[in-house]
N, C-alpha and C positions, 0 to 999 in steps of 0.2 A: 676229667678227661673231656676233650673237646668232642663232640658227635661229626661227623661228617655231613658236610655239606648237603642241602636237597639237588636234585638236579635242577636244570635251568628247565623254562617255561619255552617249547617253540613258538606257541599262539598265545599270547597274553591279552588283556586288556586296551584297549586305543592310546587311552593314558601312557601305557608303558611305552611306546614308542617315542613321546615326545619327551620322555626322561631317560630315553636308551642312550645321550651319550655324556651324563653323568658318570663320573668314576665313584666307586665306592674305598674310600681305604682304610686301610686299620695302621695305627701309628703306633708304631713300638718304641719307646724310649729306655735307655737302660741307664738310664740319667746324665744329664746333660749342662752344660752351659747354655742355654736356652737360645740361643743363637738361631741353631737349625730351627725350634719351636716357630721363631717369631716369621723365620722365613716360609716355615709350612704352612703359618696363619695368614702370611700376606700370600700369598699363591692363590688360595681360598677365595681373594678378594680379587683377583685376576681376573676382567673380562670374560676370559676362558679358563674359570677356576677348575679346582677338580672337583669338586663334588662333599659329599658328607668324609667327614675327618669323624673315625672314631667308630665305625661299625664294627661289628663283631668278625671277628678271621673269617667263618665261614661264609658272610655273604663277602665278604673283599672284593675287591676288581686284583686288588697290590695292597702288600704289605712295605708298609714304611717305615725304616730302625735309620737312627738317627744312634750316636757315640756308638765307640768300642763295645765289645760286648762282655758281660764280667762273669766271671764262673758262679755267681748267682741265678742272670739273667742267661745262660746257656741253654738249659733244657726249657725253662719260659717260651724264648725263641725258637726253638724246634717242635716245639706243641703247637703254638700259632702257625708256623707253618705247616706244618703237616693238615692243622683243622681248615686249611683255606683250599678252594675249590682253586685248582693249578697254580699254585705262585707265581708270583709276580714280585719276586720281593726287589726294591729298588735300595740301595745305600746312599742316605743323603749326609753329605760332609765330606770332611777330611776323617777325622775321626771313625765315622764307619768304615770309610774306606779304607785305610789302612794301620788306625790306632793313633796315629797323630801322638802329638805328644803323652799318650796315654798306653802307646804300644805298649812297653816293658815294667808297664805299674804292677805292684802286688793285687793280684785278684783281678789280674784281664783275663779273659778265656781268648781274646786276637781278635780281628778286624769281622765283621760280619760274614766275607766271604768266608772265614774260617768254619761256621757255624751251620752257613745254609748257602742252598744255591743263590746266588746272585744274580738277576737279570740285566740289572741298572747301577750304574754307580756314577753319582754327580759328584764333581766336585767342588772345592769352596768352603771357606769359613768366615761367613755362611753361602753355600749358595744360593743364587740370587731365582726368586720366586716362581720368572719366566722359565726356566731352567728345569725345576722341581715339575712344572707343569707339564712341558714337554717330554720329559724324561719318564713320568708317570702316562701320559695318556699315548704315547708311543706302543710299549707293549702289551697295554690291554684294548691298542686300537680303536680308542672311544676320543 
């Protein structure tokens, strides 16, 4: 079971101010076509990238799920969510967003919104890098 998050620092460090507008996100994959992968990596490389790919839920800025979600990876999903300090969960693809040609497979649990609250949903297979950045640094305002 995941612990919940510390609270945030109001006074921190000098340091921390010059890395306040880093995104932090956690990438959930519930396996993929690697597609969304390669475009999450190129985003990273984005002048205005996002930040560390791969932190633990509870410091997250945004949780990122990429494909359908499969009644394996259903309660996985709702654990991550839950351990993250106010979600932010963004769906990247088609796939997340609405099952894609994966909707009616044996062992989908449905589209991410299905599963958790949705804040973002890109579109695109794959969507494109600039997109993913925007779309992420939008509702955690960084």
């Amino acid at each position: 079971m995941a612990e919940p998050a510390p609270p945030r620092m109001a006074d921190g460090p000098p340091e921390a101010a010059r890395l306040g507008g880093s995104v932090q996100i956690r990438h959930v994959d519930a396996g993929s076509c690697n597609r969304c992968e390669v475009a999450i990596g190129s985003a990273r490389m984005t002048p205005s990238g996002t930040g560390a790919i791969g932190c633990l839920a509870r410091h997250a800025d945004a949780l990122v799920m990429i494909r359908p979600v499969t009644q394996n990876k259903a309660e996985p999903l709702r654990r991550t969510y839950d351990a993250a300090p106010g979600p932010k969960l963004v769906a990247v693809g088609d796939c997340a967003r609405s099952g894609a040609a994966f909707a009616d497979a044996y062992g989908m649990a449905g589209a991410v919104r299905d599963i958790a609250l949705v804040d973002v949903e890109i579109a695109g297979c794959s969507p494109r890098p600039e997109a993913i950045v925007e779309s992420v640094r939008k509702p955690t305002g960084r």
